[in-house]
N, C-alpha and C positions, 0 to 999 in steps of 0.2 A: 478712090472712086473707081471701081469696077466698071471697063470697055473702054478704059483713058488709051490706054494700047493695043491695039486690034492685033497691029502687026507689028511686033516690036524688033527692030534691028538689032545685028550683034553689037555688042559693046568692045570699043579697041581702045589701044592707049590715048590717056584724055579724053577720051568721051564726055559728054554729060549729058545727063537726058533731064532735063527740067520740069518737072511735075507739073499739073494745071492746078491753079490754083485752089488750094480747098476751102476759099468764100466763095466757089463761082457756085455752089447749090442757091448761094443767099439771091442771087441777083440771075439766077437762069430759070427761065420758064418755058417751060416743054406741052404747049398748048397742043401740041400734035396726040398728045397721050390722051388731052382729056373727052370723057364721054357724056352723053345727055338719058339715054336710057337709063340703063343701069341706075346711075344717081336719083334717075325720078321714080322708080321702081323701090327703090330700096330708102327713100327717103318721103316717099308714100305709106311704107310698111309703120315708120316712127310718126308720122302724123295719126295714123289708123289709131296708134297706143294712145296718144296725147289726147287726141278728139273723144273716145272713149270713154276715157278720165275723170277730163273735165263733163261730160254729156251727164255722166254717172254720178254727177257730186262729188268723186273722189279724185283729182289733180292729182293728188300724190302717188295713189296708185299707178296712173297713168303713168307718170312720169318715170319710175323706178321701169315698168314696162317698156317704155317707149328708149328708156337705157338701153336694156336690152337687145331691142330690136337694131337701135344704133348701131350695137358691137356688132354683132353678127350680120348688119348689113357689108362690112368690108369683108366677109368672107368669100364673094364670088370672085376677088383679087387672087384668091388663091388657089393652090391644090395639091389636093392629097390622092394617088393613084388616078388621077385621070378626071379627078370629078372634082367641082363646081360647087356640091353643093355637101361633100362629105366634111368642110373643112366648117362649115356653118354650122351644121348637126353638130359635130365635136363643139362647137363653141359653145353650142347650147350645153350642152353638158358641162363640159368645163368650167362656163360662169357660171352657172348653179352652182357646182360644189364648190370652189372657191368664196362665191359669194355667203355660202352657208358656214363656213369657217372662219371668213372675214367674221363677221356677225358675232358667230358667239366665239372670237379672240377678244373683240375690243381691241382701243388703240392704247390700253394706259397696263395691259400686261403682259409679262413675258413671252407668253404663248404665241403672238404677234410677230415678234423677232424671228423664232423659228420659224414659225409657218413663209413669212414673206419671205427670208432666205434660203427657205426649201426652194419655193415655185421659183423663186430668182435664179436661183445652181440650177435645174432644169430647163426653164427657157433659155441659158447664157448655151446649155451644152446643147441644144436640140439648133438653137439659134445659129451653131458651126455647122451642120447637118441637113437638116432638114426645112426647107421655107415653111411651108405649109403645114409641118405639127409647131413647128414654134410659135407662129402666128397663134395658134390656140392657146398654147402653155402661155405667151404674153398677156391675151386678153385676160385668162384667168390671173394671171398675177395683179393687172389691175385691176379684176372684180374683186379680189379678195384686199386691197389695201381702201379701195371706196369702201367697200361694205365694212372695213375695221372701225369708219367714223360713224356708225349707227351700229352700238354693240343693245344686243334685245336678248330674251329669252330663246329658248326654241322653237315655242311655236311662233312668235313675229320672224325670227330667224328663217324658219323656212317658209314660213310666205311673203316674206323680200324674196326668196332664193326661185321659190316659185312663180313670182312675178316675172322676174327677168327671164325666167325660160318660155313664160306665156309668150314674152313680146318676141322672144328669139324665134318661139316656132311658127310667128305670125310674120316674122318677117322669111323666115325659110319658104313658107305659104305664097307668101305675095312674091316672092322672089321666083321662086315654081314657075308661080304663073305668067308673070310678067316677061319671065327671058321664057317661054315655054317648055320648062324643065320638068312640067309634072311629071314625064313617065322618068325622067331618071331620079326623082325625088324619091319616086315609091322604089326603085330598083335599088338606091343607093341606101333608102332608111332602112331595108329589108335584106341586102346580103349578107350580112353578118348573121342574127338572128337565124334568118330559113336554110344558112348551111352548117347552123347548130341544130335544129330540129327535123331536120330532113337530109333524109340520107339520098335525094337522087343525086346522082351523079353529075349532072350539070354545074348546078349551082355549089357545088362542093369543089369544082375542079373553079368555077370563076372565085370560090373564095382564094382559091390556093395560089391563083395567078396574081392576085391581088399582092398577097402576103410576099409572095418573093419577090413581086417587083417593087415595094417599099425598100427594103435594104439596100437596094440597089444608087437609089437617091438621097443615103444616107451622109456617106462621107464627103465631106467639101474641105475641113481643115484637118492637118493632122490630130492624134488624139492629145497631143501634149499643150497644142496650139487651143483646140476647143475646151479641154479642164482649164489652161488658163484664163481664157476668158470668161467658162463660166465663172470661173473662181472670184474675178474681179467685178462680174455683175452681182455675184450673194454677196459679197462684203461692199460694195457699194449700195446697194437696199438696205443691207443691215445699218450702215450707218446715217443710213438717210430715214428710212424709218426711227431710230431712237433716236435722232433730233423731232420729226416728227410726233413722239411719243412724249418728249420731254417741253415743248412748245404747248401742249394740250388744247387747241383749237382744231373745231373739229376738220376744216377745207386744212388742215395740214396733210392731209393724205398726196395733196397733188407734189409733195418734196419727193418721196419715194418714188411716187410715177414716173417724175419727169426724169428722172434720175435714172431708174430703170429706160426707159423709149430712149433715150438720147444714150445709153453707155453703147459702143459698137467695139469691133475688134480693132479697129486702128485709131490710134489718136485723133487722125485730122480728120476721120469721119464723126467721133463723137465730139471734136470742135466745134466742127462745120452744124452737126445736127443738131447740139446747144444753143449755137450762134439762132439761126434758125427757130427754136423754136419759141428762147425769149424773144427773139424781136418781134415775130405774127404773135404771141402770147402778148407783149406789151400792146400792140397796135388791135388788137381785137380787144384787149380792156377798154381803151380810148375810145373804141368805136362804142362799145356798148355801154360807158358810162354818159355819152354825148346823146344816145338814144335814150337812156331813162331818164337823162335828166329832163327832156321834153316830154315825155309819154307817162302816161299811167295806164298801161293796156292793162282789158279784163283778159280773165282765165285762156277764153277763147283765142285774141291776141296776139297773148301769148305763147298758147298752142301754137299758130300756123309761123305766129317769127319764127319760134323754134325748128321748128320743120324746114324753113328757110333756110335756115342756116345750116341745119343736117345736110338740107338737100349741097348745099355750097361746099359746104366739107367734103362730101361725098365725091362730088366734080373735080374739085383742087389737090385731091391726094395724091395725084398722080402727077399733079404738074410742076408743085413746089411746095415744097415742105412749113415753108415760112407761111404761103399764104393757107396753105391749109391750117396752122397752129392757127390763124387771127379767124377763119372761122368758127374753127371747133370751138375756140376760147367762146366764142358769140353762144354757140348751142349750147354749151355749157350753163353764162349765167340767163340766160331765157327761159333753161331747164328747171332750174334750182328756184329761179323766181316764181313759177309754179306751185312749188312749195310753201312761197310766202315769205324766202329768205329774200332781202334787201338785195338789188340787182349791183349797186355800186360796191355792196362789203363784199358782193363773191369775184368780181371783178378785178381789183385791190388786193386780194387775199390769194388770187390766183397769180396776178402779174408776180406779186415779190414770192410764195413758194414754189411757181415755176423756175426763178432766176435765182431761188436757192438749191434748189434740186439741181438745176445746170452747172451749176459751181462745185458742187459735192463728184456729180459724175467725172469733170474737168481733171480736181486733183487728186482722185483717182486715178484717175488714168496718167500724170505726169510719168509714172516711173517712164511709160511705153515710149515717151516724148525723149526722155533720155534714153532709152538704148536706142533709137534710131534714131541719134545725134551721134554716138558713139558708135552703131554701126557704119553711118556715112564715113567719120573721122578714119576708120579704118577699112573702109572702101580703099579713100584715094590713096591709104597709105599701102594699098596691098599691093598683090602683080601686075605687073605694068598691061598684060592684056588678059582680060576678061571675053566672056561669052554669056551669051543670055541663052 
C-alpha cells in the first residue's frame, strides 16, 4: 500500500520494519475523501439516460446509455495533461470501440481471447505508467468483455456502441455543466483537432506543450517490472475469459472483469483488493436479493433505485473499496432488471463469478507470493547492515 512509509528510516543490523496489515483496506474507511457534488452531478447524468429510456418505451436503450454515462462518470477522478475532462472524452472513445469489437467477437469464439488479451497487455503496461490513460484502457477492457455477452450483427453492434457513447457524451455534458467546466470542455474537445487544421501559432505551440508533458508522467515502474505485470494481467484475462467462454452463460463476462480490476502489481494489493471486492460483491447480492424479494418496482422504480445506487457508488469509491463493490453490485442488478432479466438470477450469478474471477486473479499471482517469501528468507540471511 502506497504512503505506508512517508519517512522511512535506515535499516541496521536486526532491524524489522513490520508492514501494516494488508486487510486494513477491508475494515478502513476514509470518509474524509468522500464528496457530495460530483457524485450528484455525475449520477444525475445516468438517471437522465435511464429516465429517457423508460419515458421513450425503450428501457433497454436507456439502460445500455445510462452504462455509459456510468463509466465515464468516474472520469473526473482522473487526469490526463491537466484536464478533468480529457480522460472522459478518451473514455468515450474507448468504450465505443471496445464495445464494438466486444459485439461482433462474441463470447463462444476465438477472436474473443485475442482481443481481451490485447486490451489486458495494454492496460497491465499503461497501468505501470500512466494513471490516467490506463483508467481508459481499463474501462475499454471492460466494455469490450460486457459487450462479448450480446454478440449481434453490425449494425445492432454499432448501435450498442453508439448508445454508450450518447450516454458518455451526456454525461461529459452534464459534468461541464455541473462542476462549471464548459469552457474547458470546448478547449479540451478542440485542441487536438484545431492544432491539426490550423496553423496559428498558438494553439500549435499549446498542442506541443501538451505532448511533451505526457511523457514525462509516464514512467512509475521499471520497464522489466511493467512487462511483467502486464504480462501477468493478459494471461490472467486470458484464462479467465476461456473459463468464461467455456461456462456459456451469458453474466459470465463478470469472471474476466473481476479478474482483470482486482490483478495489481504486488500480491497483497491484489489480495487485499479480492478480499474486497467479494465481500461488498456478496453483501450487495444480499442486499438486493432482500429488496426484490418485497418489491416489484415499475420501470420507473427502477430507474431512480438505479440512480441510487450509481449515485452511492459514485460517493464510496473513494472511501473503501469493499463498500463501493456492494453498491456497484446494487446498480448493476437494478440495471439489468430494466431489461426484464430476473433481479435474484443477476444477483447470484454475479456473487459466485465475481468470487471466481477473484480466485483466478489470486493463483495467478502465487508465484509473486513466493519470491517475496524467498526475498525476505534471504533479506535476513544477507549483510548484517543494510540502508534504505
Amino acid at each position: 500500500m502506497t504512503g505506508a512509509y512517508a519517512n522511512p528510516a535506515p535499516l541496521t543490523r536486526r532491524t524489522t520494519v513490520t508492514p501494516p496489515h494488508f486487510f486494513a483496506d477491508l475494515y478502513s474507511f476514509d470518509w474524509t475523501k468522500s464528496q457530495f457534488r460530483l457524485p450528484m452531478v455525475s449520477a444525475g447524468a445516468v438517471a437522465l439516460c435511464l429516465f429517457a429510456g423508460v419515458l421513450a418505451g425503450h428501457p433497454g436503450a436507456g439502460l445500455v446509455a445510462g452504462g455509459g454515462a456510468f463509466t465515464v462518470g468516474f472520469g473526473p477522478n482522473q487526469r490526463i495533461c491537466d484536464s478533468r475532462l480529457i480522460p472522459m472524452m478518451a473514455a468515450v472513445l474507448g468504450v465505443a470501440v471496445a464495445t464494438l469489437v466486444g459485439t461482433l467477437a462474441g463470447h463462444h469464439g476465438f477472436s474473443l481471447l485475442v482481443a481481451a488479451g490485447a486490451f489486458a497487455f495494454v492496460y497491465g503496461e499503461l497501468t505501470a505508467r500512466h494513471t490516467g490513460v490506463a483508467w481508459v484502457a481499463q474501462q475499454s477492457s471492460i466494455a469490450l468483455l460486457v459487450a462479448s455477452a450480446f454478440p449481434t450483427g453490425p449494425d445492432l453492434a454499432l448501435a450498442r456502441a453508439g448508445l454508450l457513447a450518447a450516454g458518455g457524451i451526456v454525461q461529459v455534458i452534464v459534468t461541464s455543466a455541473g462542476l462549471s467546466l464548459l469552457r474547458d470542455l470546448r478547449r479540451d474537445a478542440l485542441a487536438i483537432p484545431a492544432s491539426i487544421y490550423r496553423t496559428i501559432g498558438e494553439q500549435q505551440r499549446e498542442l506541443a506543450r501538451r505532448l511533451r508533458r505526457l511523457p514525462k508522467s509516464l514512467p512509475a515502474l521499471s520497464r522489466i517490472k511493467a512487462l511483467r505485470y502486464a504480462v501477468r494481467v493478459g494471461l490472467t484475462v486470458l484464462i479467465a475469459t476461456e473459463i468464461y467462454r467455456r461456462i456459456g452463460i451469458q453474466s459470465g463476462y463478470w469472471i474476466p472483469m473481476t479478474a482483470l480490476l482486482v490483478q495489481k502489481p504486488a500480491f497483497y494489493e491484489t489480495l487485499s483488493r479480492a478480499a474486497a471486492r467479494v465481500g461488498g460483491t456478496l453483501a450487495g447480492s444480499i442486499l438486493c436479493s432482500l429488496l426484490l424479494a418485497h418489491t416489484s418496482p415499475r420501470p420507473e422504480v427502477l430507474a431512480l433505485i438505479t440512480a441510487l445506487f450509481a449515485l452511492a457508488a459514485y460517493a464510496t469509491n473513494p472511501v473503501n473499496y469493499g463498500l463501493f463493490s456492494a453498491f456497484i453490485t446494487g446498480y448493476i442488478v437494478f440495471l439489468l432488471s430494466l431489461n426484464e432479466i430476473p433481479g435474484r438470477l443477476i444477483a447470484d450469478r454475479r456473487a459466485w463469478c465475481t468470487t471466481l474471477g477473484a480466485l483466478i486473479a489470486i493463483i495467478i499471482h502465487l508465484d509473486a507470493l513466493r519470491r517475496h517469501r524467498a526475498g525476505t528468507r534471504l533479506g535476513r540471511r544477507g549483510p548484517a547492515t543494510q540502508t534504505a
